[in-house]
C-alpha atoms as an extended CHARMM CRD file, in Angstrom:
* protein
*
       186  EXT
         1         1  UNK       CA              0.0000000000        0.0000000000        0.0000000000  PROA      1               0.0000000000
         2         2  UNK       CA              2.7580000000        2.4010000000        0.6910000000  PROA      2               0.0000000000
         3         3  UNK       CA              4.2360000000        2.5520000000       -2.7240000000  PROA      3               0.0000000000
         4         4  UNK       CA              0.5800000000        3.3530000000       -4.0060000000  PROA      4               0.0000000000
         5         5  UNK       CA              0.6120000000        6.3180000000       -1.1530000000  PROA      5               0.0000000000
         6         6  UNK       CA              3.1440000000        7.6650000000       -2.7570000000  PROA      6               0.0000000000
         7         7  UNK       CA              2.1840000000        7.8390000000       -6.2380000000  PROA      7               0.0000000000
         8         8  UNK       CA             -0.9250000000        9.6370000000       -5.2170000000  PROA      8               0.0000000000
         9         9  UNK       CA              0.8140000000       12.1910000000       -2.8170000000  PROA      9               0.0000000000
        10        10  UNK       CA              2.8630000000       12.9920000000       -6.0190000000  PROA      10              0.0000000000
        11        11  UNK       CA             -0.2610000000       12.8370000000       -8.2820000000  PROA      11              0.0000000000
        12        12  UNK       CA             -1.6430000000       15.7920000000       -5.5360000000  PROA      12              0.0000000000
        13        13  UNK       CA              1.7390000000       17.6500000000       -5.7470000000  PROA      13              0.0000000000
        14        14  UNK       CA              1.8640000000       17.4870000000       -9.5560000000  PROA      14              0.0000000000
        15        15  UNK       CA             -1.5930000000       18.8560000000       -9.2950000000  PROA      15              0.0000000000
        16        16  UNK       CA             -0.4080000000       22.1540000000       -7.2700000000  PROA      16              0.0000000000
        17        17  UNK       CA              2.3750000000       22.2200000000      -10.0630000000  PROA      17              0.0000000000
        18        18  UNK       CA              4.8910000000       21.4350000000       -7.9050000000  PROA      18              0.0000000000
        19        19  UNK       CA              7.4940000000       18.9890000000       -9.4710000000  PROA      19              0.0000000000
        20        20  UNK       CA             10.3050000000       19.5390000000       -6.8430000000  PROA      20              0.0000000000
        21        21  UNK       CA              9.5540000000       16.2450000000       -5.3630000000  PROA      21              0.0000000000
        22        22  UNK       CA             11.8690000000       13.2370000000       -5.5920000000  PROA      22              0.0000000000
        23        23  UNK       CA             10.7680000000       10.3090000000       -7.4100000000  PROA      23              0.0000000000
        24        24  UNK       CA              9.2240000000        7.7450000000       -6.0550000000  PROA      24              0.0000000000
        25        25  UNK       CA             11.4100000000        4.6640000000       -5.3940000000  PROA      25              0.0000000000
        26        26  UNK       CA             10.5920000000        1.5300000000       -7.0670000000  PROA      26              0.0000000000
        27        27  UNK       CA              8.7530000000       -1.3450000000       -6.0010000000  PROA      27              0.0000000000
        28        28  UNK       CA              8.8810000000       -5.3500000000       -6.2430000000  PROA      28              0.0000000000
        29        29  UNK       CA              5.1490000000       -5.0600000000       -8.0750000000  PROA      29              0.0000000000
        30        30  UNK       CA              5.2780000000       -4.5040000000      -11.7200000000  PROA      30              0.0000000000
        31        31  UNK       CA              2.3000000000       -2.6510000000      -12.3850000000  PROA      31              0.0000000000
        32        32  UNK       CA              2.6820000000       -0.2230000000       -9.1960000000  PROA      32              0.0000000000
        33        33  UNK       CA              6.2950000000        0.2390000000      -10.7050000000  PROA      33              0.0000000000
        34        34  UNK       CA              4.8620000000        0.5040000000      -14.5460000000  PROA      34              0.0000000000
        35        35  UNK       CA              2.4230000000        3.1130000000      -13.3250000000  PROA      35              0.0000000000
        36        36  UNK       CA              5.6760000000        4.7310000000      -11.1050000000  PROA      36              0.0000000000
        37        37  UNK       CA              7.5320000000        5.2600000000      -14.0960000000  PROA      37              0.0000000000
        38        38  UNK       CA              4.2720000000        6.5530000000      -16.7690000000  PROA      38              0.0000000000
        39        39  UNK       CA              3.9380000000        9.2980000000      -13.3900000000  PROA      39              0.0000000000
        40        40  UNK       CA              7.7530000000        9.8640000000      -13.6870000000  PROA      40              0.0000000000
        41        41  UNK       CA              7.2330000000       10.4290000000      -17.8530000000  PROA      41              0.0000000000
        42        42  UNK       CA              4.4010000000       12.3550000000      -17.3710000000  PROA      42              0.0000000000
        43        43  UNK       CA              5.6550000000       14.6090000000      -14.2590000000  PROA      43              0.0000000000
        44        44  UNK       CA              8.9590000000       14.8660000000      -16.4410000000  PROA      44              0.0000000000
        45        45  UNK       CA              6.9600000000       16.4140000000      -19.8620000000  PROA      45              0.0000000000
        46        46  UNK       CA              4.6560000000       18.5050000000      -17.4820000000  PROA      46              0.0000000000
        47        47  UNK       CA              7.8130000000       20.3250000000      -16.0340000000  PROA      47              0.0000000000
        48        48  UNK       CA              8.9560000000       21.1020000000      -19.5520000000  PROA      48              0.0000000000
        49        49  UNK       CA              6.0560000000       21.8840000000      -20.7830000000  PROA      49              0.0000000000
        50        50  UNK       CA              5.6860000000       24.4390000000      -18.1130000000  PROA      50              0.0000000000
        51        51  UNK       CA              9.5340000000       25.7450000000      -17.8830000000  PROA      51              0.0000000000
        52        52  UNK       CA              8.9830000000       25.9560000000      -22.2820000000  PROA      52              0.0000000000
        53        53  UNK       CA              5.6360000000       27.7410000000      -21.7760000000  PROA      53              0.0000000000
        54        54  UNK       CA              7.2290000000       30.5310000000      -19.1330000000  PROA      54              0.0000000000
        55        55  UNK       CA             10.5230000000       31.1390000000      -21.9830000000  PROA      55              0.0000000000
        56        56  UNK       CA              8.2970000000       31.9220000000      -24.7960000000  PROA      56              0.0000000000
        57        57  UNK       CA              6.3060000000       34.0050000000      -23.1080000000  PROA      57              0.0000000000
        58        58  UNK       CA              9.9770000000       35.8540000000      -22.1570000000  PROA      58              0.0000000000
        59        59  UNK       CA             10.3280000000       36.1390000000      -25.8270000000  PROA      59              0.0000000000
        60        60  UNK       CA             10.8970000000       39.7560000000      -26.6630000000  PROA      60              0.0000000000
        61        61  UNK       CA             10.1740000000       39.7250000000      -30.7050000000  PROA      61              0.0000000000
        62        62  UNK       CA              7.6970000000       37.5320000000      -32.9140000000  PROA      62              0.0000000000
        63        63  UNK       CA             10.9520000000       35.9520000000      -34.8560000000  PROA      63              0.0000000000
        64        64  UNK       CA             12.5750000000       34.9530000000      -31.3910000000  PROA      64              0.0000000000
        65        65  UNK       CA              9.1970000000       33.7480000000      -30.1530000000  PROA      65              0.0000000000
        66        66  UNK       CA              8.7340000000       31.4870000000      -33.8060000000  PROA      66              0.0000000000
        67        67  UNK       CA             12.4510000000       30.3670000000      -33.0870000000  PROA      67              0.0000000000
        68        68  UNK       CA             12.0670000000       29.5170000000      -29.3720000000  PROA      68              0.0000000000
        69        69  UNK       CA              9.1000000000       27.4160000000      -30.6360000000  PROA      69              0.0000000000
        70        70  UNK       CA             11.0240000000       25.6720000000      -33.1150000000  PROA      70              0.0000000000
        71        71  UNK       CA             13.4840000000       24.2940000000      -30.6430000000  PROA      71              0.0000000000
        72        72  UNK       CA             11.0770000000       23.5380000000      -27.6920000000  PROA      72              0.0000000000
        73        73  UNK       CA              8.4330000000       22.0740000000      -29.6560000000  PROA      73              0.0000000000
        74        74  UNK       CA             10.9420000000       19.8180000000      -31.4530000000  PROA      74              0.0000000000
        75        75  UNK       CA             12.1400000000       18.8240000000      -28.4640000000  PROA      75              0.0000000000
        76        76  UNK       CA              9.2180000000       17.9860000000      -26.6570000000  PROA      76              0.0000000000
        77        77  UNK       CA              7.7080000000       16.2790000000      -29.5920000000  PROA      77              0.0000000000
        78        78  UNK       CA             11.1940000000       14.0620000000      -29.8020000000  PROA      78              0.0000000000
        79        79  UNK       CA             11.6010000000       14.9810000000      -33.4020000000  PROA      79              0.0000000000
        80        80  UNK       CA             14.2180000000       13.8820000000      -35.4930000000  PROA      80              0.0000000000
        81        81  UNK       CA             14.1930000000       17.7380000000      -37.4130000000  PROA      81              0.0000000000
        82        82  UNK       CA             12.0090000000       20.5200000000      -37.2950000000  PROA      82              0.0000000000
        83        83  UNK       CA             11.6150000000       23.2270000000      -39.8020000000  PROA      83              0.0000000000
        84        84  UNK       CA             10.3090000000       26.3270000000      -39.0900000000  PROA      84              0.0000000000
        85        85  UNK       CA              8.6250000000       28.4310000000      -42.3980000000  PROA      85              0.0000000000
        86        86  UNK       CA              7.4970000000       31.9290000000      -42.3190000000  PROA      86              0.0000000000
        87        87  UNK       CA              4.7190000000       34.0100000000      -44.1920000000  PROA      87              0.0000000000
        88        88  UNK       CA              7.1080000000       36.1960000000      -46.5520000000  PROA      88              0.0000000000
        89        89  UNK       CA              6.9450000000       39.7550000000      -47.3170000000  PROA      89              0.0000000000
        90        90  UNK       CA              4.3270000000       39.3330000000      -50.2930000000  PROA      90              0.0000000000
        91        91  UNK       CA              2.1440000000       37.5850000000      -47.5960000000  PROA      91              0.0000000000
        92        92  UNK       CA              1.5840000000       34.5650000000      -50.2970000000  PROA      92              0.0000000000
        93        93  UNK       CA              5.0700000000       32.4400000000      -50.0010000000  PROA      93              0.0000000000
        94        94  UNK       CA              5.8570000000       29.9660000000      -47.1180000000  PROA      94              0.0000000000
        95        95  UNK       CA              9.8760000000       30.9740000000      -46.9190000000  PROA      95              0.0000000000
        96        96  UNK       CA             12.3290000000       28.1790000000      -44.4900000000  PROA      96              0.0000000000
        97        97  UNK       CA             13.6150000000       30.3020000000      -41.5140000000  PROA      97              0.0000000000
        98        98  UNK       CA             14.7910000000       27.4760000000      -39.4810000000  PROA      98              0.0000000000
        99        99  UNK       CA             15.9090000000       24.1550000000      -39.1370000000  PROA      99              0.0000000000
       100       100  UNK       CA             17.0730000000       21.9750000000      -36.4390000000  PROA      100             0.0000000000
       101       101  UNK       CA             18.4180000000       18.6380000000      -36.9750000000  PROA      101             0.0000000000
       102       102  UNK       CA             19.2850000000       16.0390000000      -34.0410000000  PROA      102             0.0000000000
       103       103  UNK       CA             19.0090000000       18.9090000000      -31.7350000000  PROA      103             0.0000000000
       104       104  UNK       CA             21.5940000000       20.9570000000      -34.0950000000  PROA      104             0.0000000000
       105       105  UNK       CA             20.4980000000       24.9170000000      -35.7980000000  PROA      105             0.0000000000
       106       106  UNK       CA             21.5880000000       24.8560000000      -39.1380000000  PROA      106             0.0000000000
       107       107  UNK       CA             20.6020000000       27.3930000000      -42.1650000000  PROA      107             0.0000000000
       108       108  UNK       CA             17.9410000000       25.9770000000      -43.9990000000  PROA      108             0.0000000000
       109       109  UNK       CA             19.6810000000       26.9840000000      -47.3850000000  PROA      109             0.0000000000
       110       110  UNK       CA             22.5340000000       24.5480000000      -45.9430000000  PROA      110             0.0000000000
       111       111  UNK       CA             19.3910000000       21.7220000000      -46.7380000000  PROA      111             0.0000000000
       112       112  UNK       CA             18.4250000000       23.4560000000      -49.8230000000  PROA      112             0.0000000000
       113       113  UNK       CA             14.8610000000       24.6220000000      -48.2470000000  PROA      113             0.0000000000
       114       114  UNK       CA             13.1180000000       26.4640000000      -50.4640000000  PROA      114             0.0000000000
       115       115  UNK       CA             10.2010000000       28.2320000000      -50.2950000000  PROA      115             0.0000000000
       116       116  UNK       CA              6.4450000000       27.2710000000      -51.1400000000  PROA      116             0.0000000000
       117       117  UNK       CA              3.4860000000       29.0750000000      -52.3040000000  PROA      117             0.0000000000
       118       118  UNK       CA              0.2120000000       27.8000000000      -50.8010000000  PROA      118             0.0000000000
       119       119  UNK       CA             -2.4460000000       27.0300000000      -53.5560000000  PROA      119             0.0000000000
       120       120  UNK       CA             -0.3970000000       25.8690000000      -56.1110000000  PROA      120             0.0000000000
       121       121  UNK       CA             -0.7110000000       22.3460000000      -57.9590000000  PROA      121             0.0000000000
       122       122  UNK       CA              3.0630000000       21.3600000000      -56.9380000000  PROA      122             0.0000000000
       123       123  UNK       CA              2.0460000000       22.0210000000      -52.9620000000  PROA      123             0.0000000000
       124       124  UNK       CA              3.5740000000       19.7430000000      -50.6870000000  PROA      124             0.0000000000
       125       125  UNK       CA              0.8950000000       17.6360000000      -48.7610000000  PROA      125             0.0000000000
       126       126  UNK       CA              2.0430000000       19.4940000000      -45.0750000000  PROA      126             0.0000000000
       127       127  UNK       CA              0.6730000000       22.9290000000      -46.4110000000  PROA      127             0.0000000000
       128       128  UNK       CA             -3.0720000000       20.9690000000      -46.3710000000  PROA      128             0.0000000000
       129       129  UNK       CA             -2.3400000000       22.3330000000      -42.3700000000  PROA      129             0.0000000000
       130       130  UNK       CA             -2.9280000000       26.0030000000      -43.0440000000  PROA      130             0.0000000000
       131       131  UNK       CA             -6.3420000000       25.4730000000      -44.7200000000  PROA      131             0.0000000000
       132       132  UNK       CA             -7.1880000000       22.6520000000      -42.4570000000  PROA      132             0.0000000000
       133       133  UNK       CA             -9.7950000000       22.7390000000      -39.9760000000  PROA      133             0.0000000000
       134       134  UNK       CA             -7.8420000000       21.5170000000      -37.0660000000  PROA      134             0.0000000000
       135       135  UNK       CA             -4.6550000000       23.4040000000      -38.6250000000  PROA      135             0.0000000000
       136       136  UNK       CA             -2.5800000000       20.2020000000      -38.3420000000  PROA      136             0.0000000000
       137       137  UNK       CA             -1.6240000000       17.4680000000      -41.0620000000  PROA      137             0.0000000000
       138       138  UNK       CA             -0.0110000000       14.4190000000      -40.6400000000  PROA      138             0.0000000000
       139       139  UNK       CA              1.6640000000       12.7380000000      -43.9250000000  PROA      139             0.0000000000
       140       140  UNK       CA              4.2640000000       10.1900000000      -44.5450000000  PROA      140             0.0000000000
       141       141  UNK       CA              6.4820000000       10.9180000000      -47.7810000000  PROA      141             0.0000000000
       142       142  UNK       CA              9.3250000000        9.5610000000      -49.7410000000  PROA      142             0.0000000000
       143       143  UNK       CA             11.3790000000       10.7140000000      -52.4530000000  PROA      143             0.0000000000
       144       144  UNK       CA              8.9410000000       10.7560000000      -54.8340000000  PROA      144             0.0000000000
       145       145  UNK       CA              6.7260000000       13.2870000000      -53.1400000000  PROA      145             0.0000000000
       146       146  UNK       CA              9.6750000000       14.8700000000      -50.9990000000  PROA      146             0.0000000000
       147       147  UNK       CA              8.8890000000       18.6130000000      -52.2490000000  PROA      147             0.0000000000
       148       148  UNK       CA             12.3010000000       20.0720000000      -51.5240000000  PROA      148             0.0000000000
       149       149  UNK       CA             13.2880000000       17.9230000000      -48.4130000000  PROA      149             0.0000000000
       150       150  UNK       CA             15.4070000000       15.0370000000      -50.2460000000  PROA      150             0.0000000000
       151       151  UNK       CA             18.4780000000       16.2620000000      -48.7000000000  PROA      151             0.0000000000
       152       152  UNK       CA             17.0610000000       16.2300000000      -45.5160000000  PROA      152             0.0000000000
       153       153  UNK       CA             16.1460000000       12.8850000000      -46.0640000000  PROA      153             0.0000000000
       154       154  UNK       CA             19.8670000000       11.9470000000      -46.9650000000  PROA      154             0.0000000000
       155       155  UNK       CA             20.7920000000       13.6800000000      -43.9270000000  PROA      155             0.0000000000
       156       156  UNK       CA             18.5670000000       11.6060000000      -41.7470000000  PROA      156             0.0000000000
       157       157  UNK       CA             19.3710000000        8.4460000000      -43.4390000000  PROA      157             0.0000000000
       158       158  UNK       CA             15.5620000000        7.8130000000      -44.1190000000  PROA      158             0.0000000000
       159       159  UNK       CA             13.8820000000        7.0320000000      -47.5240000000  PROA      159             0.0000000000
       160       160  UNK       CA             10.4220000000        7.7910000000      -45.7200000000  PROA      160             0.0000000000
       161       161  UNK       CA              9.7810000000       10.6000000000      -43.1540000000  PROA      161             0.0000000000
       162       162  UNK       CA              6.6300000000       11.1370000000      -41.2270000000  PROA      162             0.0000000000
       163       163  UNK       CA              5.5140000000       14.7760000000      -41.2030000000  PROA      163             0.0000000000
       164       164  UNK       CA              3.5210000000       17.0960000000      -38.5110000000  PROA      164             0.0000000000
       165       165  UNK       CA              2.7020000000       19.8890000000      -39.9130000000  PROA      165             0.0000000000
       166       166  UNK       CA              0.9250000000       22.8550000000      -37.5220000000  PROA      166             0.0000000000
       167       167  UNK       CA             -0.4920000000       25.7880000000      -38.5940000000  PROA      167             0.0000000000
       168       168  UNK       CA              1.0100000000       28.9200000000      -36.5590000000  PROA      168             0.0000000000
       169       169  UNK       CA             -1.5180000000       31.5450000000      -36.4950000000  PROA      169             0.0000000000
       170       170  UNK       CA             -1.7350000000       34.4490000000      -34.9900000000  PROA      170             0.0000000000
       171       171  UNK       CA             -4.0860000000       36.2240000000      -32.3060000000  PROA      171             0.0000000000
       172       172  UNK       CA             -6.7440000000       37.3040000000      -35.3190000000  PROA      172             0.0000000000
       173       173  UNK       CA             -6.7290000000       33.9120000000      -36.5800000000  PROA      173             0.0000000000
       174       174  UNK       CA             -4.1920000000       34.6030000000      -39.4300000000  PROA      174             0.0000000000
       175       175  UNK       CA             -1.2240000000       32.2830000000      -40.8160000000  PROA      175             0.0000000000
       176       176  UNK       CA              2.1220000000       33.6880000000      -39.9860000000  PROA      176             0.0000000000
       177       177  UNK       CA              3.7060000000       30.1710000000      -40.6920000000  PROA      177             0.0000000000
       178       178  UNK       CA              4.0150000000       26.4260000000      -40.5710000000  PROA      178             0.0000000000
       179       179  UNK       CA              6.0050000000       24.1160000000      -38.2550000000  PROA      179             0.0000000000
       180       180  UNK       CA              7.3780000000       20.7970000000      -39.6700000000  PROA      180             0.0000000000
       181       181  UNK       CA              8.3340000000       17.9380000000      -37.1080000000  PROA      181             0.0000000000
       182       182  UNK       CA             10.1200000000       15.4510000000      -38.9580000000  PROA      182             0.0000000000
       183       183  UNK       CA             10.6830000000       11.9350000000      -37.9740000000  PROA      183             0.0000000000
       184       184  UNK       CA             12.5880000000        9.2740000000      -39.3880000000  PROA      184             0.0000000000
       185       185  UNK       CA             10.0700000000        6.2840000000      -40.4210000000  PROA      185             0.0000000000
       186       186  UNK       CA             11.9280000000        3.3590000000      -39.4570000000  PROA      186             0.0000000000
């Protein structure tokens, strides 16, 4: 009984948002310990969510914001690569303005990004997000529909990726971009 105690005195501490409590120590039964470590997991993503939510709302421009969300949200989502796009100048192109890769920035020109205008018949399937209901799209593609990211693919060592695509909108309601999460499909 004691080890279940404990996992609901830290279920009532994560409730308070407190996460300065020690883990729980393990125990001889294997579904008190299985449900010990999905509390661990869970208490663990909470925490960054949190600490991720407080730095972006630190974030002193919209381009730092975008940036900041980039990393976190890659990081949180255990992405192989994210890629960041921003609504251009002429308000109609979708231009690359970041890319992380195994947790390392690089230019996106490095990957030979290129930008994408939504509404034309070449669109990749990810820019379905910014007209979508639910502002998300979920696709799996290979080199033959790759629009743009075969070197990324190379990179990653991956003839298929999965891609999450999310709308970024702003207050209004309005597109100011798309972010990619890219995982390898092994």
């Amino acid at each position: 009984v004691r080890p279940l105690r404990r996992l609901r005195q830290q279920a009532d501490t994560m409730r308070s948002f407190d996460f300065s409590e020690p883990p729980a120590t393990a125990c001889t039964v294997l579904e008190i310990e299985q449900l010990n470590q999905a509390t661990q997991r869970m208490r663990g993503t909470l925490a960054q969510f949190f600490k991720a939510s407080a730095q972006l709302r630190s974030q002193p421009t919209a381009q730092t914001l975008l940036q900041h969300l980039l990393v976190q949200a890659t990081s949180l989502g255990q992405a192989h690569a994210g890629i960041l796009y921003g609504i251009g100048g002429d308000h109609a192109r979708l231009e690359p303005r970041g890319l992380i890769i195994d947790g390392l920035r690089y230019q996106p020109a490095a990957f030979s990004l290129r930008s994408h205008v939504p509404g034309t018949q070449n669109d990749p399937p990810w820019l379905v997000a910014l007209q979508s209901s639910t502002g998300s799209h979920v696709s799996n593609i290979g080199f033959d529909n790759a629009a743009g990211l075969g070197p990324l693919m190379l990179e990653l060592n991956s003839p298929r990726l999965d891609v999450i695509a999310i709308a970024l909108r702003d207050s209004r309601g309005c597109a100011v971009g798309l972010l990619l999460l890219v995982y390898r499909d092994t």
